[in-house]
PAKOLMI-523016 format. One record per residue: residue number from 0; x, y, z of N, C-alpha, C, O in turn. Coordinates in nm, 3 decimals. Atoms other than C-alpha are relative to their C-alpha. Layout:
(NUM; (X; Y; Z); (X; Y; Z); (X; Y; Z); (X; Y; Z))
...
END
This chain:
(0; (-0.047; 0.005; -0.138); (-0.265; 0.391; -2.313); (-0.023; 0.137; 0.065); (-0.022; 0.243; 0.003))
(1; (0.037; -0.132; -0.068); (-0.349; 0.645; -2.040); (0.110; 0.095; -0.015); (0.220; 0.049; 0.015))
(2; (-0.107; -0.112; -0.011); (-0.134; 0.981; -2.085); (-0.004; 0.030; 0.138); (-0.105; 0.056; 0.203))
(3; (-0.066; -0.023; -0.124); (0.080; 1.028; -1.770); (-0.004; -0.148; 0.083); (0.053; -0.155; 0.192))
(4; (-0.045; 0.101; -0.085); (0.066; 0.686; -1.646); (0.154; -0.010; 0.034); (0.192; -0.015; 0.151))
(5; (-0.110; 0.010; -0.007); (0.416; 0.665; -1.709); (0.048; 0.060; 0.098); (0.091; -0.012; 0.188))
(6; (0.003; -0.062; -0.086); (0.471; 0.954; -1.504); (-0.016; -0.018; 0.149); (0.069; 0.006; 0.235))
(7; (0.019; 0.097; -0.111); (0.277; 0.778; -1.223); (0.070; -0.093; 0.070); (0.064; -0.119; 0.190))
(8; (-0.001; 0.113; -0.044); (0.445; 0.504; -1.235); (0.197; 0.067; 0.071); (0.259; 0.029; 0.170))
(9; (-0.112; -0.109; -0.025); (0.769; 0.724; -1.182); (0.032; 0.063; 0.138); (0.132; 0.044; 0.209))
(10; (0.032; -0.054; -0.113); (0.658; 0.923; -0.908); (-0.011; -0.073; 0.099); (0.051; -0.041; 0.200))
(11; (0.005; 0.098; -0.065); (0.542; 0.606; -0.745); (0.147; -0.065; 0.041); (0.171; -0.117; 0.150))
(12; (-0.168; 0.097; -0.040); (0.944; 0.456; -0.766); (0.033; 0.142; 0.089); (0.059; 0.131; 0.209))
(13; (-0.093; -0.115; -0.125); (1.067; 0.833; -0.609); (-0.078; -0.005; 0.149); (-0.023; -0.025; 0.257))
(14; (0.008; 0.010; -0.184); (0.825; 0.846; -0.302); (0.008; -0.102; 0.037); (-0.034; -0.103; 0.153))
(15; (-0.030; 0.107; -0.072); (0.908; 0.500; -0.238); (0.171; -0.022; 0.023); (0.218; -0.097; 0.108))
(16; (-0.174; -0.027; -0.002); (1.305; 0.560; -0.275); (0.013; 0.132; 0.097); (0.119; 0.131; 0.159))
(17; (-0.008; -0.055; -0.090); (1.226; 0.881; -0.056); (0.002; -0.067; 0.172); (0.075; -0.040; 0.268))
(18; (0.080; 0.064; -0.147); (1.035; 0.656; 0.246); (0.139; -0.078; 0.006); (0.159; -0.121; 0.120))
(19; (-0.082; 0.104; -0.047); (1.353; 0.444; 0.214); (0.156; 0.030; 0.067); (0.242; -0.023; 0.137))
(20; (-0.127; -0.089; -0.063); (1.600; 0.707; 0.258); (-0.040; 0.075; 0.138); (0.049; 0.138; 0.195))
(21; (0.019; -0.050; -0.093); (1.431; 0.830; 0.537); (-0.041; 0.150; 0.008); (-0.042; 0.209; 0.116))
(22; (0.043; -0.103; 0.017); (1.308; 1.155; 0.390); (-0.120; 0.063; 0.031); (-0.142; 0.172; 0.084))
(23; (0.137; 0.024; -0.031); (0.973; 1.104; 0.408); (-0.055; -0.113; 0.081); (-0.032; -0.232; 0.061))
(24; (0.056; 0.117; -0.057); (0.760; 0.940; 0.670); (-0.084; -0.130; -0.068); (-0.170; -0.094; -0.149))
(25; (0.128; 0.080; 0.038); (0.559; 0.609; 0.580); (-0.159; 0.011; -0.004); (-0.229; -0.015; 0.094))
(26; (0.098; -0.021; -0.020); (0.261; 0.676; 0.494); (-0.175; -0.105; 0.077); (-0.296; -0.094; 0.095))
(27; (0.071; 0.137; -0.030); (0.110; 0.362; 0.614); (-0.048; 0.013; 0.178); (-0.152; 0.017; 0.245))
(28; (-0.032; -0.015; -0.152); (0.303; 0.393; 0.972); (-0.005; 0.130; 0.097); (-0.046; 0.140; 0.212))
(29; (0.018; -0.164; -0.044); (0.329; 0.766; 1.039); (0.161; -0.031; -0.012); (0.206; 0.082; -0.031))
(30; (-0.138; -0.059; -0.063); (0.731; 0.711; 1.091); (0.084; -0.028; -0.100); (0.060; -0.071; -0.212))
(31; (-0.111; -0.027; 0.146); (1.044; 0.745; 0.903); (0.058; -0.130; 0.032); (0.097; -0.156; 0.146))
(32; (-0.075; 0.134; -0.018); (1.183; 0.402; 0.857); (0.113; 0.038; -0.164); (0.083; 0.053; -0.282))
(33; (-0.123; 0.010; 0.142); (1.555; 0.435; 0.630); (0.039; -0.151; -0.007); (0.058; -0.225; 0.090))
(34; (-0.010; 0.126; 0.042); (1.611; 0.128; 0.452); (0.133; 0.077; -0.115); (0.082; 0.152; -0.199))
(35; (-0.043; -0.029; 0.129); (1.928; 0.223; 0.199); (0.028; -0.084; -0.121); (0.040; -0.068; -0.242))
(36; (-0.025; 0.077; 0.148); (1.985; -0.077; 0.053); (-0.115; -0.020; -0.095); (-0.103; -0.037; -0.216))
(37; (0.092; 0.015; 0.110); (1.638; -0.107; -0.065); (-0.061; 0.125; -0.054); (-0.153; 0.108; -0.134))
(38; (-0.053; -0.146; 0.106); (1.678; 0.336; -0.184); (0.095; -0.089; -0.095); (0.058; -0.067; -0.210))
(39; (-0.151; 0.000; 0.110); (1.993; 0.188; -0.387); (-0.077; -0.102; -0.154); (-0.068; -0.090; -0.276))
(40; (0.045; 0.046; 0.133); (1.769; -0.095; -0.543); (-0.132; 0.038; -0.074); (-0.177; -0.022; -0.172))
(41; (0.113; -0.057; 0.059); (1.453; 0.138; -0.597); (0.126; 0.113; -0.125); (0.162; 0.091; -0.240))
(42; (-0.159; -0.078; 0.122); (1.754; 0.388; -0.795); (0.007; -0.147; -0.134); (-0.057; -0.156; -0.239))
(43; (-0.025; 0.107; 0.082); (1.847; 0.078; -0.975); (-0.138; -0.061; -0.106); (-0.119; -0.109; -0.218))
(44; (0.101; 0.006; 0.091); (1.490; 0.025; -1.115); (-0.040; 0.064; -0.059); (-0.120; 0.016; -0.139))
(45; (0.045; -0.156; 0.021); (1.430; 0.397; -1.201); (0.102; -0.015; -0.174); (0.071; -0.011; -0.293))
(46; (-0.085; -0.007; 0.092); (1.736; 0.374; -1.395); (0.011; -0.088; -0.110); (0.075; -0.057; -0.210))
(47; (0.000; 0.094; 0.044); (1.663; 0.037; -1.531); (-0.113; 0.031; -0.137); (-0.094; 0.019; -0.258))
(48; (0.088; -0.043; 0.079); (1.346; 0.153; -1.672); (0.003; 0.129; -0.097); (-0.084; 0.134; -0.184))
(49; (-0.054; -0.060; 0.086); (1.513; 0.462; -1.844); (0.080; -0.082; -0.103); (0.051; -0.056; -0.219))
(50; (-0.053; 0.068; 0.063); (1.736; 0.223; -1.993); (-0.107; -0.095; -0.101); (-0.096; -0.119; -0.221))
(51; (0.149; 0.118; 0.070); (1.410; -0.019; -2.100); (-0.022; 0.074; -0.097); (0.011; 0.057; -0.214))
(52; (0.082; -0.101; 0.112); (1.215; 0.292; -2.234); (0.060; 0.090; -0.124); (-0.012; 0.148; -0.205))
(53; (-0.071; -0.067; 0.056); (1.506; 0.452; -2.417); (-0.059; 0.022; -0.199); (-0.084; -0.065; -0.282))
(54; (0.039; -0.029; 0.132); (1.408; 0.592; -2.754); (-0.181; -0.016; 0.022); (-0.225; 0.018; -0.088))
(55; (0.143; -0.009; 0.003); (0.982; 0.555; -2.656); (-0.062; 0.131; 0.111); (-0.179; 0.121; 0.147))
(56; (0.087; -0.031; -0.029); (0.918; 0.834; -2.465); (0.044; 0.144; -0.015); (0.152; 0.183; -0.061))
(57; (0.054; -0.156; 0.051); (0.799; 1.212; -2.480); (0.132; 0.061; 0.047); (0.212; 0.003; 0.122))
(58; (-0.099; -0.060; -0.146); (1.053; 1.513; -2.360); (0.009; -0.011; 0.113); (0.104; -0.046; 0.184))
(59; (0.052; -0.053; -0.096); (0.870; 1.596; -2.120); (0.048; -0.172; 0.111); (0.132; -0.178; 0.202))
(60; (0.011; 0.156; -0.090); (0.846; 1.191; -1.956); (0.169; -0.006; -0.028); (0.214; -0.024; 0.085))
(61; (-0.152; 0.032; -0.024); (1.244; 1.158; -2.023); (0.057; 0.143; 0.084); (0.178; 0.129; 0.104))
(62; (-0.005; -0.110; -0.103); (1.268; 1.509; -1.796); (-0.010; -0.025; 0.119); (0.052; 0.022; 0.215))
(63; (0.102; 0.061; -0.094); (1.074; 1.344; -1.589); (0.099; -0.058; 0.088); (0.138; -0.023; 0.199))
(64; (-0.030; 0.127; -0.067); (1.248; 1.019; -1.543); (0.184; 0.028; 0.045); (0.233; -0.018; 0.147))
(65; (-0.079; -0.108; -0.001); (1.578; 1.229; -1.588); (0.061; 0.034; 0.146); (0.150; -0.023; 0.209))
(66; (0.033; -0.087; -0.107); (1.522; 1.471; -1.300); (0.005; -0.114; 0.088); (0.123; -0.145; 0.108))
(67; (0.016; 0.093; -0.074); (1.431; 1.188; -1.076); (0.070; -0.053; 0.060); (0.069; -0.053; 0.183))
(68; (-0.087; 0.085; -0.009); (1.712; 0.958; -1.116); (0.130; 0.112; 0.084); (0.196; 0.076; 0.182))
(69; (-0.072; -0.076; -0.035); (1.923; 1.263; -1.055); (0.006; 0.038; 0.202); (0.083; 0.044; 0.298))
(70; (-0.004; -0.057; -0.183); (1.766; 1.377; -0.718); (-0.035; -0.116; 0.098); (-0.065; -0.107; 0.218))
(71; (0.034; 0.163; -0.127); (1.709; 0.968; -0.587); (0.144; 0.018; 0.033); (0.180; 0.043; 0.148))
(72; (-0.105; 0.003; -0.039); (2.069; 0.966; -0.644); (0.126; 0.105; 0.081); (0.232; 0.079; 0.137))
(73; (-0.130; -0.090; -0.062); (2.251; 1.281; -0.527); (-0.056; 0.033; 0.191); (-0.004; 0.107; 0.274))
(74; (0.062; 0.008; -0.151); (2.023; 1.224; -0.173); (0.048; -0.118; 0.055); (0.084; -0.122; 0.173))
(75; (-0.019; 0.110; -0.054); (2.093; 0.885; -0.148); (0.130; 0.002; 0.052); (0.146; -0.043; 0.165))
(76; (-0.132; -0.040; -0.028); (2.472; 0.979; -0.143); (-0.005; 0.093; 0.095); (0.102; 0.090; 0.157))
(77; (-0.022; -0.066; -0.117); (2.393; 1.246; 0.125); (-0.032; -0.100; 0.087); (0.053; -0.125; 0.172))
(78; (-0.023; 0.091; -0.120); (2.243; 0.963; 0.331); (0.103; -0.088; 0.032); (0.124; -0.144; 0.140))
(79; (-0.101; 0.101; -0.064); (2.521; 0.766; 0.304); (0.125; 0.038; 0.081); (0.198; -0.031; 0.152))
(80; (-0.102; -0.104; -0.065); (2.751; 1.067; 0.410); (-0.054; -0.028; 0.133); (0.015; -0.094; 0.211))
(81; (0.077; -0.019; -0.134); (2.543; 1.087; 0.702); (-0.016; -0.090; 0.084); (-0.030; -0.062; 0.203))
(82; (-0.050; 0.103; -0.060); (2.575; 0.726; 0.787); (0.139; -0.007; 0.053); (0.179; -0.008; 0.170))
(83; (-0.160; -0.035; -0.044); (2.939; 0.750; 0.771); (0.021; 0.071; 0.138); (0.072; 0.024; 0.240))
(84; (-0.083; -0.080; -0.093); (2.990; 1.025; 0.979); (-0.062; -0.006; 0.137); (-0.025; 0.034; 0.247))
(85; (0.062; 0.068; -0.202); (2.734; 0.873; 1.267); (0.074; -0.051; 0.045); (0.108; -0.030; 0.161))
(86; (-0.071; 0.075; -0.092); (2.964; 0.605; 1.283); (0.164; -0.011; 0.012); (0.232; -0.104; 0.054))
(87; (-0.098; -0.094; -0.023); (3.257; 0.793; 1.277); (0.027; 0.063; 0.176); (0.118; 0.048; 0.257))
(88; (-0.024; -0.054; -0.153); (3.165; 0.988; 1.606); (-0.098; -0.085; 0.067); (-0.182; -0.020; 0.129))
(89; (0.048; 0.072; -0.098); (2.999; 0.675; 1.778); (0.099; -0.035; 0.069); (0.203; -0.050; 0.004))
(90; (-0.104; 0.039; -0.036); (3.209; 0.580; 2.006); (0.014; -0.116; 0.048); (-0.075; -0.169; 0.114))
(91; (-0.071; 0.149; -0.001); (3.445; 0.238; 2.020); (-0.146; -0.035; 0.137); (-0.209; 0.054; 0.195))
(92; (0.000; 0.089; -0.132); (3.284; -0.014; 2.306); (0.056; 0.006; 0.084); (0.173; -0.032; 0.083))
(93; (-0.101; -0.005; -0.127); (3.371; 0.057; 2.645); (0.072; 0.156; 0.022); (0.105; 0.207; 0.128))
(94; (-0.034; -0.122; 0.009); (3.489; 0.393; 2.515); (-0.099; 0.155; -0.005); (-0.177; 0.181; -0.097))
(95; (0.050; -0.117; -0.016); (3.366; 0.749; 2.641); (-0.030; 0.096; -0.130); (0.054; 0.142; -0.207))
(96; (-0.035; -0.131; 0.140); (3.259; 0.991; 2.368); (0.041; 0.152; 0.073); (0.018; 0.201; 0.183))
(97; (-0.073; -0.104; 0.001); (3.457; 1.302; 2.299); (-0.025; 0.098; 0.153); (0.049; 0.127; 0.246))
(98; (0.092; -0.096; -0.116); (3.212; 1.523; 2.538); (0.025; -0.044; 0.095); (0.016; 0.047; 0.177))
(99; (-0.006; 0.053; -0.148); (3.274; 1.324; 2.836); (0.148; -0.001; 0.035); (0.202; 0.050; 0.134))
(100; (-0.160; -0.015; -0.006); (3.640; 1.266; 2.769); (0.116; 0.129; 0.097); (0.217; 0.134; 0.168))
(101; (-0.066; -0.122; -0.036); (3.697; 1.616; 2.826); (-0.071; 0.082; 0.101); (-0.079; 0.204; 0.089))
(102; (0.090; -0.104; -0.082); (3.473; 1.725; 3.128); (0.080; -0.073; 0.126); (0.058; -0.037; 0.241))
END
């Protein structure tokens, strides 16, 4: 089997869990389209496939896959902060936001 496919195939799940968090533009479209639920179930395959490969692969490729899982997930949790707190200061229907409130 090719050395570093694995790798590939790796890299391939993060910039597609990036494009979904909205990190990176589409490379297709030019624009940032965030999708999180389908970041949460690209995470979920990353992790799935650590779980699959467990005990078959090199340091280096469990570093790899490792590392990865680590930085899909501790981003994905900033986007979701970041959702939150949009709709936090959106304001109710019918209701003025803060800035206007007070001018």
């Amino acid at each position: 089997m090719e050395e570093g496919l694995f790798t590939f195939v790796i890299s391939f799940f993060a910039d597609w869990g990036w494009q979904a968090m909205g990190k990176v533009a589409n490379p297709i479209t030019g624009k940032v389209e965030k999708n999180l639920e389908l970041a949460r179930k690209i995470i979920d395959i990353v992790e799935m496939l650590k779980e699959k490969t467990k005990g078959n692969l090199t340091q280096d490729e469990e570093r790899i896959l490792s590392t990865t899982i680590a930085e899909l997930q501790l981003n994905y949790v900033d986007e979701l902060e970041k959702e939150r707190r949009e709709k936090e200061n959106k304001p109710v229907d019918g209701e003025k936001e803060d800035t206007e409130k007070t001018q």
